[in-house]
C-alpha positions as CSV (number, residue, x, y, z in Angstrom):
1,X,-10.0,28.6,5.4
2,X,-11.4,31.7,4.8
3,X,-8.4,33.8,5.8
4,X,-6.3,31.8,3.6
5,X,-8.3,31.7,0.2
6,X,-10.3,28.5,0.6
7,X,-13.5,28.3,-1.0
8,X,-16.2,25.7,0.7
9,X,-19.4,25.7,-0.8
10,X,-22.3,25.9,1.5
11,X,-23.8,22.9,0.7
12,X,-20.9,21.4,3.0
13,X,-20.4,21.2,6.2
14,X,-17.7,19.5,8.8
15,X,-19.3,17.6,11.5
16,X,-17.7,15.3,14.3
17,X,-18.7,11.9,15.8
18,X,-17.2,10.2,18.5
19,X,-15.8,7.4,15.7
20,X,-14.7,9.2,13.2
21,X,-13.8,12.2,14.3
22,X,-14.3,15.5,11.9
23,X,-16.0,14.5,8.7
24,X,-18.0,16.5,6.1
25,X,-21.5,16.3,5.4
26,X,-23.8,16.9,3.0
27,X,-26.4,20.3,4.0
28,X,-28.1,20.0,0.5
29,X,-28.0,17.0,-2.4
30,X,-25.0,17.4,-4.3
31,X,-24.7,16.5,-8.0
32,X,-22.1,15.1,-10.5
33,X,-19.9,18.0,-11.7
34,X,-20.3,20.3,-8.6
35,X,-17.4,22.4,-7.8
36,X,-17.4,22.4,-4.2
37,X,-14.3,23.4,-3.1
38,X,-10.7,25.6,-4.3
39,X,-8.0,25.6,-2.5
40,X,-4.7,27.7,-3.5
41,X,-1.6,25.9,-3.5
42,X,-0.2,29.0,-1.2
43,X,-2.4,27.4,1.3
44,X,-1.4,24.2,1.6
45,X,1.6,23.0,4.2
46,X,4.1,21.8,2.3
47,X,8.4,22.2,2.4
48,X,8.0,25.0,0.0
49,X,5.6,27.2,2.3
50,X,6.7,26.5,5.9
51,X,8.6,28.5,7.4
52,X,11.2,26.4,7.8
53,X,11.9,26.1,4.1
54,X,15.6,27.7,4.2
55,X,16.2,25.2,6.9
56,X,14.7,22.4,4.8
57,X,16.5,23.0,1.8
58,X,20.1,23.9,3.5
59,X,19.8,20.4,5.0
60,X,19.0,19.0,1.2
61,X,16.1,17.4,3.2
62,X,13.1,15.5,0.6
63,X,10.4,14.0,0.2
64,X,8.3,13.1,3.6
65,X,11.1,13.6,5.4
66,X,11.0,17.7,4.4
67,X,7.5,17.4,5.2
68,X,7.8,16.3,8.6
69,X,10.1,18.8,9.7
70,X,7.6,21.4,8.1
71,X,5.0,20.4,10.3
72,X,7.1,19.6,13.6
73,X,8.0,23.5,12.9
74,X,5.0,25.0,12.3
75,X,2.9,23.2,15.4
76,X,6.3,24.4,17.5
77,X,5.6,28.4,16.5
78,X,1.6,27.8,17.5
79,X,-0.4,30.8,17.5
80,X,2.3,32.4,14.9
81,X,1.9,29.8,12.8
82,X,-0.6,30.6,9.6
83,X,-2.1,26.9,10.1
84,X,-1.8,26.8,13.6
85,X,-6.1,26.7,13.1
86,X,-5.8,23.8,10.7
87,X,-3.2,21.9,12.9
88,X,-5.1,22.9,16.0
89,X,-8.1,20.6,14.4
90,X,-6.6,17.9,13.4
91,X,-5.3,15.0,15.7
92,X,-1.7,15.2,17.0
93,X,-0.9,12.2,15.5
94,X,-3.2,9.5,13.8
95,X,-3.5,5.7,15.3
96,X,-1.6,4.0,12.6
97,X,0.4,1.2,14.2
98,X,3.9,3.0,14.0
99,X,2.4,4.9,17.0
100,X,0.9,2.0,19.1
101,X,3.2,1.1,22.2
102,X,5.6,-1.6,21.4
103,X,4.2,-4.3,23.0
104,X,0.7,-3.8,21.7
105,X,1.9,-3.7,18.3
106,X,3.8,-6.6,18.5
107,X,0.8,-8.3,19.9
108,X,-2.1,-7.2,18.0
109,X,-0.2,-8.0,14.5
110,X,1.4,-11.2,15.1
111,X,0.8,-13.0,11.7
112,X,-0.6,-10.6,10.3
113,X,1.0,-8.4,6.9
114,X,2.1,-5.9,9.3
115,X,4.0,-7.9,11.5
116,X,7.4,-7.4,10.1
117,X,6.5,-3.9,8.0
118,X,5.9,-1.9,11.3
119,X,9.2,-3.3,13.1
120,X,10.7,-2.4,9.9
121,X,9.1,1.5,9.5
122,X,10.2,2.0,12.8
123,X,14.1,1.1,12.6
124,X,14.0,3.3,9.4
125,X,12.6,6.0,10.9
126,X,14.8,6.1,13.9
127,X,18.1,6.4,11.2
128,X,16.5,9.1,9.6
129,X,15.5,11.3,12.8
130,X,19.4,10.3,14.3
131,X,20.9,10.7,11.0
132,X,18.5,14.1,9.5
133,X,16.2,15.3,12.7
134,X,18.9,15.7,15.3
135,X,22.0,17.6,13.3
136,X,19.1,19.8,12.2
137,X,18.1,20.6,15.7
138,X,21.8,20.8,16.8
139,X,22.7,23.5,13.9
140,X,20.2,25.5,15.5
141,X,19.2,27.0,12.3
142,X,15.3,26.2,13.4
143,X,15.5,28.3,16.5
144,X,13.0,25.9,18.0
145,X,12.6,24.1,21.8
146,X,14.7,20.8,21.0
147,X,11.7,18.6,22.5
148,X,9.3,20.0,19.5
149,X,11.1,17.5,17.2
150,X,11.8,15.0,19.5
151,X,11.8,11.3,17.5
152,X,8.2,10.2,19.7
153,X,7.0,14.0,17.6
154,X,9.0,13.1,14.5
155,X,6.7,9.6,14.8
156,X,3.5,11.7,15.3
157,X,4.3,13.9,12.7
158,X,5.0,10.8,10.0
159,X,1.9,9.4,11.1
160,X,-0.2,12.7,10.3
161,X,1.8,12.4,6.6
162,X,1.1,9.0,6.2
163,X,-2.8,9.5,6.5
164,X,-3.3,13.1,5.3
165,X,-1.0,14.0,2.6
166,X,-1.4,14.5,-1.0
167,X,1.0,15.0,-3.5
168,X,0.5,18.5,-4.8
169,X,2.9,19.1,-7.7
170,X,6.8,18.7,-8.4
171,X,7.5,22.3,-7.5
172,X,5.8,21.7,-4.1
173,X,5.9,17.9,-3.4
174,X,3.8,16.4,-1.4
175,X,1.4,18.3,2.0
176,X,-0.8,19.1,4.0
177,X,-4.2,20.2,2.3
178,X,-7.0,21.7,4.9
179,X,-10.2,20.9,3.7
180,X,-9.2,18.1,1.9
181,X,-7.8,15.7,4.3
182,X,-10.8,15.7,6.5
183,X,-13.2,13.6,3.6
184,X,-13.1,10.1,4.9
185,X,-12.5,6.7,2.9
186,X,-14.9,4.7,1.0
187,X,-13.7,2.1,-0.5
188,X,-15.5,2.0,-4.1
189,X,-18.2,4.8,-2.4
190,X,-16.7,7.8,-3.0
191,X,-18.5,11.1,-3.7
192,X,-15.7,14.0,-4.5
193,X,-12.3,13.7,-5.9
194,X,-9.7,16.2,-5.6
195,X,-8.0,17.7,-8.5
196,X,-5.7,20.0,-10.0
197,X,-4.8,21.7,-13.6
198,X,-2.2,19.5,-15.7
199,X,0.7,21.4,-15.6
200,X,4.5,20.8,-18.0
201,X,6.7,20.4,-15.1
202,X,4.3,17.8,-13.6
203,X,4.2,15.6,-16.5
204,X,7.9,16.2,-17.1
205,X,8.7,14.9,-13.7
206,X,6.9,11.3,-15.0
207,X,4.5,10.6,-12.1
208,X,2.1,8.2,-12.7
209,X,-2.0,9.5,-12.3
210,X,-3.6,6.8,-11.4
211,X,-6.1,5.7,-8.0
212,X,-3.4,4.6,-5.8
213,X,-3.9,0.8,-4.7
214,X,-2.2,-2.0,-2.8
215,X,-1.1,-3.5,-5.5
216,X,-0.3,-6.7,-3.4
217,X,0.6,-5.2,-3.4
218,X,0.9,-4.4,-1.0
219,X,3.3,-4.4,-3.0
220,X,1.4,-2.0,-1.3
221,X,1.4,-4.5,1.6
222,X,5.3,-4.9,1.8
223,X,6.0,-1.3,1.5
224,X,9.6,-1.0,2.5
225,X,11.1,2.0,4.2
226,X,13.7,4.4,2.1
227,X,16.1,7.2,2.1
228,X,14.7,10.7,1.2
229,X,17.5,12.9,3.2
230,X,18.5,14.5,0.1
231,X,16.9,16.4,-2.8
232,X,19.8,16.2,-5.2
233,X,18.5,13.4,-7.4
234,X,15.6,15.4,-9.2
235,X,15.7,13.3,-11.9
236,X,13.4,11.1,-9.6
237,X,10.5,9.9,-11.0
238,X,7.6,10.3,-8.7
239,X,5.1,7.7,-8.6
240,X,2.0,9.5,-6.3
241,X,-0.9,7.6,-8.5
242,X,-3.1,10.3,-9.4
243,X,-5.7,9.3,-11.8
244,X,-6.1,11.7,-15.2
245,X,-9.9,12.6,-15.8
246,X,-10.6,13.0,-19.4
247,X,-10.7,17.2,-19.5
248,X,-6.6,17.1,-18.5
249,X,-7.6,17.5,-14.9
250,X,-5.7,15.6,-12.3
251,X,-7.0,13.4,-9.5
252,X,-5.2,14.1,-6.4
253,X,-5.2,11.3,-3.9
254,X,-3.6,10.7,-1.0
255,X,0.1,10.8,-1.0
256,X,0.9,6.7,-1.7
257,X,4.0,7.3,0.6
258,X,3.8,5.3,3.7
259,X,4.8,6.0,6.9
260,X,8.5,5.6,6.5
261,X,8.6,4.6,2.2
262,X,10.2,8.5,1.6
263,X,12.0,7.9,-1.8
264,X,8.8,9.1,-3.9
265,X,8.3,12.7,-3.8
266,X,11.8,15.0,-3.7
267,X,11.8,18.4,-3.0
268,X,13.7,20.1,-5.8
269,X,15.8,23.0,-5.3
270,X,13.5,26.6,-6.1
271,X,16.9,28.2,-7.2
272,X,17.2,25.2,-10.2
273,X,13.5,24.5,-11.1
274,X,12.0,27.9,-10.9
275,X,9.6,26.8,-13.4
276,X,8.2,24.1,-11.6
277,X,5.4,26.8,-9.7
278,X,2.1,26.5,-10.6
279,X,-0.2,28.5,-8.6
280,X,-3.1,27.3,-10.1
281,X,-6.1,26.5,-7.7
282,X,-6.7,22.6,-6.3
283,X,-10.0,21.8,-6.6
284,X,-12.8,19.2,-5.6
285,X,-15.6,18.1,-7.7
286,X,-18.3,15.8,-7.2
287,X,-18.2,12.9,-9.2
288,X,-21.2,11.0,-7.6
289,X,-24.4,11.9,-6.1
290,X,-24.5,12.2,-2.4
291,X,-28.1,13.7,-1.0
292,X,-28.7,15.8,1.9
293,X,-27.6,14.9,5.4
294,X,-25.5,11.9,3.8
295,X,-21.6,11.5,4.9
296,X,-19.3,12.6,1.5
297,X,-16.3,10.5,1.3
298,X,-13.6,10.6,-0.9
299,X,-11.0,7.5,-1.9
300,X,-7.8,6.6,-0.7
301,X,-7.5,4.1,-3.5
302,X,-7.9,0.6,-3.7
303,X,-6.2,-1.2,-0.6
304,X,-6.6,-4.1,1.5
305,X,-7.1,-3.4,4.8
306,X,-3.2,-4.2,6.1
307,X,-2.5,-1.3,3.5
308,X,-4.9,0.4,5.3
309,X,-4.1,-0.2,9.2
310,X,-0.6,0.7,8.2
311,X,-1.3,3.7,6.3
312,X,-4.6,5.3,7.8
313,X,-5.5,3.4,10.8
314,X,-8.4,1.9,10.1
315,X,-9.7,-1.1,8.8
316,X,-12.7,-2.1,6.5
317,X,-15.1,-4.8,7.3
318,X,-15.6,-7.9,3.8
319,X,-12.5,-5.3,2.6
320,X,-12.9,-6.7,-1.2
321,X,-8.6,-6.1,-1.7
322,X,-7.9,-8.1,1.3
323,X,-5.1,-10.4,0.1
324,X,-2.3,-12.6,2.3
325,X,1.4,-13.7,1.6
326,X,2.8,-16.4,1.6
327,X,6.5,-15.8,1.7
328,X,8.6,-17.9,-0.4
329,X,10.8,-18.8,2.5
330,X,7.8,-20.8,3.9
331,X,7.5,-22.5,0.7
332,X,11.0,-23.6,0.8
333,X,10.8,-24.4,4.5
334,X,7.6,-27.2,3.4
335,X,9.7,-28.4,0.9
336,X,12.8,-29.1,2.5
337,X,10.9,-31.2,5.3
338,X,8.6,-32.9,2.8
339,X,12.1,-33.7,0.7
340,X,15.0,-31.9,1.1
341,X,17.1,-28.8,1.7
342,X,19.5,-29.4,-1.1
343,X,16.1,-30.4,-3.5
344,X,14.2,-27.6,-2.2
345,X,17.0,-25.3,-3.7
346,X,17.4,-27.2,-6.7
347,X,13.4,-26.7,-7.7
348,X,13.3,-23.1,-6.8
349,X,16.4,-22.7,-8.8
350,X,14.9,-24.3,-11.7
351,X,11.8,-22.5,-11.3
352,X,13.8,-19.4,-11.5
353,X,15.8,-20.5,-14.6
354,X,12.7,-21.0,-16.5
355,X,12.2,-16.9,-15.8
356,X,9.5,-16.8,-12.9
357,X,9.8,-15.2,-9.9
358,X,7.2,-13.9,-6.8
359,X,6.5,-10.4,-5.5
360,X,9.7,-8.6,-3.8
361,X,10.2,-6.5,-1.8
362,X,13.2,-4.9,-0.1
363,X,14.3,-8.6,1.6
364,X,11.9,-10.7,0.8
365,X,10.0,-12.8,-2.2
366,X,6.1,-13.4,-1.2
367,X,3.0,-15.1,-3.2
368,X,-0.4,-13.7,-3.1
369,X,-3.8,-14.9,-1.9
370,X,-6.4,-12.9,-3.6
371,X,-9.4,-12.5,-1.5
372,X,-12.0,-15.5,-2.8
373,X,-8.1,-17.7,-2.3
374,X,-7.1,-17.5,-5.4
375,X,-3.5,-18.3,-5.3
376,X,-0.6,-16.6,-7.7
377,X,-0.1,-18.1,-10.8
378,X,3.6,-18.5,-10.3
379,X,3.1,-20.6,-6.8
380,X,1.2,-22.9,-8.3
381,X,3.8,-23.3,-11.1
382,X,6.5,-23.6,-8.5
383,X,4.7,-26.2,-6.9
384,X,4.3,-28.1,-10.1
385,X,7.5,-28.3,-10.8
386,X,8.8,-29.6,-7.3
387,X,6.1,-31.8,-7.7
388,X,7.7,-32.9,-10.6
389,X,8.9,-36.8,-10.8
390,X,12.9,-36.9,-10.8
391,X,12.8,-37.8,-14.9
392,X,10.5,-35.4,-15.4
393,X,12.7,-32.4,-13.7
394,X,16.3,-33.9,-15.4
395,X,13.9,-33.1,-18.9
396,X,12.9,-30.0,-17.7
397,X,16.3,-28.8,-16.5
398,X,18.1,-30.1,-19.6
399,X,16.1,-27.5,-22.1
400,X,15.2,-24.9,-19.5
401,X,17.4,-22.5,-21.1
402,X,16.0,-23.1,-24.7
403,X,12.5,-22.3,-23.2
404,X,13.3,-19.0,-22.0
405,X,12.0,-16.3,-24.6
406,X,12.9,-12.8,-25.1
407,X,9.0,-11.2,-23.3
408,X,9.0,-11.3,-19.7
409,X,6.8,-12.6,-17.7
410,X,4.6,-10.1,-16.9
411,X,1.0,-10.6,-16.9
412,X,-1.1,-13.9,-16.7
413,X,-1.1,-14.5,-20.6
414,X,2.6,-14.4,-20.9
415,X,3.0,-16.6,-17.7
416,X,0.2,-19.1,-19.5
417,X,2.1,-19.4,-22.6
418,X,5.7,-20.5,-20.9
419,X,3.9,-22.8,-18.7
420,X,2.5,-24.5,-21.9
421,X,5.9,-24.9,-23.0
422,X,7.3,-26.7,-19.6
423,X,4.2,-29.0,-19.9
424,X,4.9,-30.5,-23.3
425,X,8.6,-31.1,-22.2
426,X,7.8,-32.6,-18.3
427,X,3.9,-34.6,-19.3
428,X,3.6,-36.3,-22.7
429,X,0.1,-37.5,-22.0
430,X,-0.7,-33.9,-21.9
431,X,1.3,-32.5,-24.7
432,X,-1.2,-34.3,-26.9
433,X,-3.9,-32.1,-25.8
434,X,-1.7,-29.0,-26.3
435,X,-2.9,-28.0,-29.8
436,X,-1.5,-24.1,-29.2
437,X,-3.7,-21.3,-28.8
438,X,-4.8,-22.9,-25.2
439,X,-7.6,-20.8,-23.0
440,X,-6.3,-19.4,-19.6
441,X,-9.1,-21.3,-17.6
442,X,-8.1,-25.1,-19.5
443,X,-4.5,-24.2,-18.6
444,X,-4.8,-23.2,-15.2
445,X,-6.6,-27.1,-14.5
446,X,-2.9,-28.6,-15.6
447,X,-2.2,-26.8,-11.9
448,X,-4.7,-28.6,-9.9
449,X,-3.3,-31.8,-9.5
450,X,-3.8,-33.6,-6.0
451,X,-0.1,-33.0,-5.2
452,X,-0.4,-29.3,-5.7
453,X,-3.3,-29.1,-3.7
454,X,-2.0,-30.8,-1.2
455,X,1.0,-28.7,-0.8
456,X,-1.3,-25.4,-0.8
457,X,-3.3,-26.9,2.5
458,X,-0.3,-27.3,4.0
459,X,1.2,-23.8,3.3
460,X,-2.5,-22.3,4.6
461,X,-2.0,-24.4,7.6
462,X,2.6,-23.2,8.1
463,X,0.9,-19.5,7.5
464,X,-2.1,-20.2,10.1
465,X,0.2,-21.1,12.4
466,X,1.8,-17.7,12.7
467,X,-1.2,-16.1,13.8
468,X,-0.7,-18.1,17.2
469,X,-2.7,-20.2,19.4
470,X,-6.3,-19.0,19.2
471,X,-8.4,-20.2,17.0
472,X,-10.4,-18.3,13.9
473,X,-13.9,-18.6,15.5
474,X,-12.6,-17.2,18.9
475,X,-11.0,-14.1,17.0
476,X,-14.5,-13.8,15.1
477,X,-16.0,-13.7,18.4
478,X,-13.9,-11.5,20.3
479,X,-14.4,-8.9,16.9
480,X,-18.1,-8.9,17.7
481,X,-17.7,-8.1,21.4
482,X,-15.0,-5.4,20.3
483,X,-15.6,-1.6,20.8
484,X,-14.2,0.4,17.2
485,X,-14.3,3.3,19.9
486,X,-13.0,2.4,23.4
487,X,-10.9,-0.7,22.0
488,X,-9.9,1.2,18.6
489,X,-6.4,-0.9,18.3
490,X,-7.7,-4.2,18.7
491,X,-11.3,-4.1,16.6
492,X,-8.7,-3.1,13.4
493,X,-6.4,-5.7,14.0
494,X,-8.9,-8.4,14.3
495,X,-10.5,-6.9,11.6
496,X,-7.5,-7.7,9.7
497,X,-6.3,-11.1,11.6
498,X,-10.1,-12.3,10.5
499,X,-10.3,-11.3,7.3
500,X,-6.6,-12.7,6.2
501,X,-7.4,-16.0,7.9
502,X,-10.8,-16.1,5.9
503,X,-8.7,-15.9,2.9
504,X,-6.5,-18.7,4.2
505,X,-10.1,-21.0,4.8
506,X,-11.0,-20.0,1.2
507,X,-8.1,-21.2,-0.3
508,X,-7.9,-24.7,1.5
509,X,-11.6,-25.0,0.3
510,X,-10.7,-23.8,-3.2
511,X,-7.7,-26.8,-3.2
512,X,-10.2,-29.2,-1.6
513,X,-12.4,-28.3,-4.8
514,X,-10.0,-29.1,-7.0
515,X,-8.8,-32.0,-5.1
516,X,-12.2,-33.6,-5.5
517,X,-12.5,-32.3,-9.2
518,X,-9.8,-34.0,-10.3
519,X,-10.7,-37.7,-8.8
520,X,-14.2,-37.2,-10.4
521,X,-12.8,-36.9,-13.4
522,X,-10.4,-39.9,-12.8
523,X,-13.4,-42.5,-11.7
């Protein structure tokens, strides 16, 4: 670090533990506002500063993708490499589940909100390295031993980028930062946060600084690999969820990009965007108190712990962003053998006429389950309407089109106001009580009825079911006996097959609640 400009203050220090690997501790109590670290861009590994950066940007390589070749290249020169010291330290690939063998993956996650997304990163990334990797090596313009960027080295490398990378700015995209990338996760516990100076071309570029999170999302949770093989659309916005501090300084958190979701972070062309360089120092700053001998984390946002597994490799016990899908394919799948096929279709299609829809992503439509089994507003309003009396839905379907406004649908308000609308058309005894102006919570108890209830037990029980044979209590068990050391693999993924099912228990017992709610109310 010294060698290359790094400044680490001495009240820091990097320690190692058989768990967790290097971390860094706190020598002396460390105070709100504390510089503690600078790190020149020049420093950092990124497209940009490898020394495969013609190579890169003949090949119109971006994004991740430019990065992985970057850092295949520089661990393939070793010793004549200016971070061979930093790479040396750092693990040669991290135990996210794109590296775990087949069969163990396929295993471990069965169920779970990885299931598909690994099976998924991993046909992506095998285009990219046949499509990108091996012309690149054929062209010989690396002048590197072919089996330094062989596709199991490409998946290392990806894995590295997935856990350790930050976006840095638009002129360099996103890389590797030493010093940085060795403060380990707390979720809501973090001590330090890493920043850098606003600069034009940043802001021009239209990324989005704020904490990165799962946003269901997942979102976060169905992160779908993407195409970054070329660097020619620099018009891209890039979405790297940085959060702004108040003083115009920039949080940098770990790049959002998962192992194979490339699309986010171009590499534009130096001979274009000259302008784009900032060589203004990154920093790290305290931003809560951490007292001597104390671990000093930073945050890799605010995930769930399948977001985490897939991205990091590690999982977070009572994780408070836990959430489960429910596909909308399983939805239709209950309602077609409750009913039928042809009037499963018929009440999704209504539903979507009305202007709803689930979470997508890439090929598929999903609900979520919030941790305490909360369930999305828009499943239980699917729900309501196939539970909808055949008069009822003819009414419904005869006006949909006049209910449709001109706002979409986009937060819980707006979703609240259109499903007033559909109940004064589908239940006069309720339209009476509709006087406009309605609360959220008095709303939300027109969805509790004992048919939509009973639906969402048995969509817990179709989604339970894909776990496989043993039961909760067993998995809970085996969790307890489970080494996060020698058995590293299977203590995350029970983490995260035990804290999904949880979810799944909480919401039958939320339905049962209202289940029971509603008959008190009818004796």
């Amino acid at each position: 670090m010294s060698k290359h400009g790094v400044v680490c203050s001495d009240a820091l220090c990097l320690d190692a533990s058989e768990a967790g690997g290097v971390y860094v501790r706190a020598l002396s109590a460390l105070r709100e506002g504390d510089l503690v670290a600078t790190i020149p861009r020049r420093a950092c590994l990124t497209p940009r500063t490898s020394g495969a950066a013609a190579a890169i940007e003949a090949a119109e390589l971006g994004g991740t993708l430019a990065l992985a070749v970057a850092v295949m290249y520089e661990r393939a020169r070793g010793a004549e490499s200016p971070w061979n010291a930093y790479l040396r330290l750092i693990p040669d690939c991290e135990p996210v589940p794109l590296v775990w063998p087949d069969e163990e993956a396929e295993r471990l996650l069965s169920g779970t909100e990885l299931d598909k997304i690994v099976k998924q990163d991993r046909e992506f990334l095998c285009e990219d390295w046949k499509e990108c990797i091996e012309p690149l090596i054929s062209s010989g313009d690396l002048g590197v031993n072919p089996e330094d960027f062989s596709l199991e080295k490409y998946f290392a490398a990806k894995s590295l980028l997935s856990s350790r990378s930050f976006h840095i700015d638009s002129y360099h995209g996103s890389g590797m930062v030493p010093l940085a990338d060795l403060f380990n996760h707390k979720t809501d516990g973090e001590h330090v946060h890493f920043t850098k100076v606003s600069d034009a071309s940043d802001s021009d570029e239209g990324e989005d600084d704020d904490d990165q999170s799962n946003a269901g999302s997942d979102e976060e949770q169905n992160d779908e690999g993407t195409d970054d093989r070329s660097n020619t659309d620099s018009d891209e916005e890039e979405n790297d969820d940085d959060q702004s501090n108040a003083d115009s300084d920039e949080d940098l958190d770990r790049d959002e990009n998962n192992a194979s979701a490339d699309e986010q972070s171009t590499v534009e062309n130096s001979a274009t965007n000259p302008s784009g360089y900032n060589d203004e120092d990154l920093e790290m700053i305290i931003v809560r108190d951490a007292n001597a001998g104390e671990e000093v984390y930073n945050t890799y946002g605010t995930m769930g712990n399948a977001a985490l597994l897939h991205r990091y490799g590690f999982t977070e016990l009572d994780n408070p962003y836990d959430i489960v899908n429910i596909d909308l394919t399983l939805v239709t799948k209950w309602c077609s053998s409750k009913y039928s096929r042809r009037y499963a279709r018929a009440r999704v299609s209504l539903w979507r006429n009305l202007g709803y829809s689930g979470c997508t992503s890439q090929d598929s439509e999903y609900f979520e389950i919030s941790f305490d089994g909360e369930p999305q507003l828009e499943l239980l309003i699917l729900l309501y309407i196939i539970s909808l009396k055949p008069d009822a839905y003819d009414k419904l379907a005869s006006v949909a089109h006049d209910l449709i406004g001109d706002d979409e649908l986009d937060d819980e308000q707006s979703i609240i106001s259109s499903f007033v609308k559909v109940v004064r058309v589908t239940s006069p005894t309720k339209k009476s009580k509709l006087k406009g102006g309605e609360k959220i919570p008095f709303v939300k108890k027109l969805l509790h009825s004992e048919s939509i209830c009973s639906a969402l037990a048995s969509l817990a029980d179709m989604r339970e079911r894909l776990y496989g044979s043993n039961t909760l209590k067993s998995e809970k068990e085996k969790l307890q006996m489970c080494s996060p050391v020698s058995q590293r693999n299977l203590y995350h993924s029970l983490v995260l097959r035990v804290s999904e099912r949880k979810i799944l228990r909480r919401l039958r017992k939320l339905a049962s609640s209202w289940s029971k709610t509603k008959k008190r109310k009818r004796i």
